[in-house]
N, C-alpha and C positions, 0 to 999 in steps of 0.2 A: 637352121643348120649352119653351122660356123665354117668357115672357111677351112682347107686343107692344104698350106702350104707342102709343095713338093722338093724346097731348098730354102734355104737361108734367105737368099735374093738379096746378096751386101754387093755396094759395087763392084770389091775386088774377087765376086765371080766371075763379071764378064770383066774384067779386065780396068778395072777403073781401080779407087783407093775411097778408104772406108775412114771416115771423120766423125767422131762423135765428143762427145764432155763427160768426165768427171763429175758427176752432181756434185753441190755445196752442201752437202749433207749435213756437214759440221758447221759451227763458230769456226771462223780463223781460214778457211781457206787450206791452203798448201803456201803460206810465206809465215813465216813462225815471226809476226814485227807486229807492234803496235803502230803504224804508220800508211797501213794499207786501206783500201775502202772495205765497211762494215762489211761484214759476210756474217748473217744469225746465223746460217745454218734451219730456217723453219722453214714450213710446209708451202709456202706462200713466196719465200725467196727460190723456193725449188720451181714450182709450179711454175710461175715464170719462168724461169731458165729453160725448163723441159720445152712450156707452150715454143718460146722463141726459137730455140734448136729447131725444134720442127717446124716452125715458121720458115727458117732459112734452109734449111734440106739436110742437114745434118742426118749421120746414119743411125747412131746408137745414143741410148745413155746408159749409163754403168753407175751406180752410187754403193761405195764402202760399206763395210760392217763397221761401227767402233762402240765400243762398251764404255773406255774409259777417256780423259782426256790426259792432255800434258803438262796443266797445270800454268804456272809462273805468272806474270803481270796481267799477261792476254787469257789467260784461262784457256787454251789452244784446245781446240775441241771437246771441252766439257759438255757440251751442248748437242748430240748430235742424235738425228733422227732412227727411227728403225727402218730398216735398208728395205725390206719387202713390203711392208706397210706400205711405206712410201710410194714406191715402184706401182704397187698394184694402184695406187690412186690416183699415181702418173699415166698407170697404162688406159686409165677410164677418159683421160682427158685429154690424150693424144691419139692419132689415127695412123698413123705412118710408121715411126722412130720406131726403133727396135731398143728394149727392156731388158736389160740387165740389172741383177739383183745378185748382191753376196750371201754367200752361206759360208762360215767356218765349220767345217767339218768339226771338230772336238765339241760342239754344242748343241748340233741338233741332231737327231737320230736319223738316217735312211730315210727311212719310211712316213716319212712325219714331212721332211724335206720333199722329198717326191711329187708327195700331195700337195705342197706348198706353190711350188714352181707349176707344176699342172694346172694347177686355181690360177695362175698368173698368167699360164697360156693363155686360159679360157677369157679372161678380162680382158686380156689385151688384143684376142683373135688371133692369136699365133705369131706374139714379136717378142717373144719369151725369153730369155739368158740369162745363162746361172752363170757367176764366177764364184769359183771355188778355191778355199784362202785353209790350207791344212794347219796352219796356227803358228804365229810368228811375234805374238805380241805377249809376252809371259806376263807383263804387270798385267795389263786389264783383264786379264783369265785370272791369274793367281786369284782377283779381290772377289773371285765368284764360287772360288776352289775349284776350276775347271783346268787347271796348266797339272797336266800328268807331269811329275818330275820323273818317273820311271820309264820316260817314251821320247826319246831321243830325236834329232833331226828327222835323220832318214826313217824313226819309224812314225814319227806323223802322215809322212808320204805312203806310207803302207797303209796305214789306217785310212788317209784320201782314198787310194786306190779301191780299198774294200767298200766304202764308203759309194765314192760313185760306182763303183760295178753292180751296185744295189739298186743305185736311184733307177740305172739305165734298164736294170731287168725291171724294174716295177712299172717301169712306164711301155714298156713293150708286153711284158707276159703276165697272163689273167690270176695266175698268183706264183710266189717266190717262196721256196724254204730255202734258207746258206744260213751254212754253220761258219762262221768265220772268228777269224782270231778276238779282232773285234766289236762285230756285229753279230746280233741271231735273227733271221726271220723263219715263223713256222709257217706255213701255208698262208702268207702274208698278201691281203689285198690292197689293191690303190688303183681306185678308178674316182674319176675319171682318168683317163688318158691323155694325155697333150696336145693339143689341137696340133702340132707341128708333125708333117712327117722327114725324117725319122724322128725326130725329138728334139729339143730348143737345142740351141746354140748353147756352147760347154766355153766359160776362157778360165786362165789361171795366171798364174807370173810367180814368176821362180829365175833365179839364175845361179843355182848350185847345180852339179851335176843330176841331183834325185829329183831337184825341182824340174827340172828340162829334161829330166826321161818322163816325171807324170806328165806331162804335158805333152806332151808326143805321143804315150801312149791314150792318154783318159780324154783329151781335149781336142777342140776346134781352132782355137789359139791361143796363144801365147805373148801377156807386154814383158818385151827384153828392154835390160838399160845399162849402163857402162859407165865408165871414165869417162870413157870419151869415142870417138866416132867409131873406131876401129875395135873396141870391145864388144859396141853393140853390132856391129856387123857379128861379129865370131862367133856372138852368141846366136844371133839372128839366121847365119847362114848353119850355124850349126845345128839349131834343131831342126828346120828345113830339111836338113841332108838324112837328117834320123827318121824324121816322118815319111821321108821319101822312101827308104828303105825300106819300113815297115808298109810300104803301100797305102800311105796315106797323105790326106794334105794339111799343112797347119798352117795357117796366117800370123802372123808377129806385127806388133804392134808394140810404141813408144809412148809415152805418156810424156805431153810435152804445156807449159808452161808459156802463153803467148802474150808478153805484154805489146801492144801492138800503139804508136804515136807517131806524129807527123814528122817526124826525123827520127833517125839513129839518135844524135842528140841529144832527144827529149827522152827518147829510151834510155839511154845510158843515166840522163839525170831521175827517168823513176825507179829505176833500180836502185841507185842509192840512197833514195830516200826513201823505200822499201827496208834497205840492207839500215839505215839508222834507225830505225826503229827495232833492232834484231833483241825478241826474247830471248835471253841465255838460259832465262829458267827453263820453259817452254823446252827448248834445247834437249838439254838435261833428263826434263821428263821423258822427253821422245824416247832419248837413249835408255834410257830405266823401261820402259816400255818392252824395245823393240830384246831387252838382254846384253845388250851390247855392255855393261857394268857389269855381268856375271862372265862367267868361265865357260857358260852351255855353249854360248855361241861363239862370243868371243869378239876379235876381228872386226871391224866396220866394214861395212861394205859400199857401196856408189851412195847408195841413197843414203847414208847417215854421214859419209864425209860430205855431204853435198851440204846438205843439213845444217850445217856449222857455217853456212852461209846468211843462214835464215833462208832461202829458197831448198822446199824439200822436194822439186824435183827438178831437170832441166830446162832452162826456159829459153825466148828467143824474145831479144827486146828490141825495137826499133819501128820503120817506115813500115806500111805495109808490103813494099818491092822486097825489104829486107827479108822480114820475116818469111813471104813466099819463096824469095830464095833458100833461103835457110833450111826453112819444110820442104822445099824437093828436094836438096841437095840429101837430107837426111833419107828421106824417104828412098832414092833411087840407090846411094852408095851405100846405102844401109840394111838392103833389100826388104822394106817392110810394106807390110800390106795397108799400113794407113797409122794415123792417130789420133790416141784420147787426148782432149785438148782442155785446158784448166785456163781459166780468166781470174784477173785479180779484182776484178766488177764486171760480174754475168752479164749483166743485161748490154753496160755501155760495150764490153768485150765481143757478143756475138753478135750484135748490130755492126759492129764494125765488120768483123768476120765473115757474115754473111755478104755483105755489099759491097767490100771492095778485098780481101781473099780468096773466097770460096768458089767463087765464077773461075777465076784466075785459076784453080788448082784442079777441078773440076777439069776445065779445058784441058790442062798440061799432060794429065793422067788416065784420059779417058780412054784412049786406045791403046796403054800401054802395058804391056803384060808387067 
């Protein structure tokens, strides 16, 4: 008989803050340079990284969807694993960590996903989570004919919507018929059930308005991210204030980028010798990618002007005192519930992280609403 969790059980229920990684799912990381340490992106680079996280207490692991890569010098994620696959043969070889796996709504049917993520419960004994991605990436759909050009921003988020209102009735009710715009099921089954009660952990990340109402309405949480401090707070305290409303609770989380060395100093010189090696091509593809060259979306947003740094997400580089500072300041002004944390070398990264951060942070946060 398998276990029946009755909650989540992430630290920021009783009041602590929830730290997990990013899998290296891909080639290349999250720094778009030829200058950085190898990242294959294989099954074996992963596996380690997972065992280590939970070696050191780490909460979650989360790893991406991607189809396609970005191309130029570095061949920037040509290389990149299947997100479930993975996961589920991460969940056989860890005991603790809690499993996060992506699904892009636009590619896999309801009822197909359902069972998927259920199968994932059952593997991992109940440390299951879906993050769910309603489709943002036009080039690597378009090359599969899966990018609806007749389905707009806002109404991807509709199609998410219907999408998960699916999975969540199939893993509660002994069968589903819905007629939806999108979706049909007729007296549709999926059993098993999810070992999880009420049902795995749900995140997403959006920072348009439709994106931050699905997530308030359909989710458990939400990674927000900004300009800069005060964006992500706005964003942060703003979907907080809507879940509240609604009688519910959402957790927010940052996705943050920790290059961690024995000075500020040495930080400041790996960063630019990260930032010398910057793919332009790489670059480029991203943006062909993400639409940002078409007229659908338009507009750059945090994480594509970031981008044109060669760092495509926020990072914090320096001492380990530094970096601690830095993650609570963020943490506490910023009111989030914890962060996904990316290494630019896994192994040397969470060794560090574990033995001289994670005590420290652990301590800081542990009683602290």
């Amino acid at each position: 008989m398998l276990p029946q969790p009755t909650a989540f059980g992430l630290p920021s229920d009783t009041g602590g803050k929830d730290f997990g990684i990013f899998m290296p799912i891909a080639n290349g990381g999250w720094i778009l340079s030829s200058t950085t340490p190898p990242i294959d992106g294989s099954y074996e680079y992963n596996r380690q990284a997972a065992l280590l996280a939970e070696e050191i207490g780490l909460d979650f692991l989360m790893s991406m969807a991607k189809f396609r890569g970005y191309g130029g010098r570095t061949q920037h994620w040509r290389c990149a694993l299947d997100s479930l696959v993975l996961m589920s043969a991460l969940a056989a070889q860890t005991s603790r960590v809690r499993i996060w796996t992506t699904f892009h709504t636009l590619l896999q049917n309801p009822a197909v996903a359902a069972k998927m993520i259920a199968t994932l419960d059952q593997v991992s004994h109940g440390r299951a989570g879906l993050n769910v991605v309603p489709g943002a990436y036009k080039g690597e759909f378009a090359q599969m004919g899966a990018w609806p050009d007749d389905i707009g921003h806002d109404d991807r988020y509709d199609l998410a919507t219907e999408w998960l209102q699916a999975i969540k009735r199939l893993w509660s009710e002994p069968s589903v018929t819905a007629h939806g715009r999108y979706f049909t099921l007729e007296d549709c089954h999926s059993d098993p059930k999810p070992v999880q009660v009420p049902r795995p952990f749900i995140v997403a990340a959006g920072m348009s308005e439709r994106g931050v109402r699905f997530a308030v309405e359909e989710t458990d949480a939400i990674f927000v991210g900004g300009r800069d401090d005060a964006e992500v707070l706005a964003v942060s305290r703003g979907a907080k204030r809507l879940a509240l409303q609604a009688g519910r609770r959402l957790r927010t989380y940052a996705m943050m980028i920790l290059i961690i060395e024995d000075t500020d100093a040495a930080g400041e010189a790996t960063v630019a010798h990260f930032r010398s090696g910057f793919d332009e091509e790489a670059f480029h593809g991203m943006m062909r990618s993400y639409g940002m060259i078409d007229a659908e979306i338009g507009c750059e947003n945090a994480f594509t002007a970031r981008a044109r740094t060669g760092i495509t997400a926020p990072y914090i580089a320096g001492s380990p005192e530094t970096v601690i500072g830095r993650m609570s300041t963020l943490i506490e002004q910023c009111d989030l519930d914890g962060m996904m944390l990316v290494f630019p070398d896994y192994q040397a990264g969470l060794r560090r992280f574990g033995s001289e951060l994670l005590p420290e942070l652990r301590a800081r946060f542990r009683s602290r609403p």
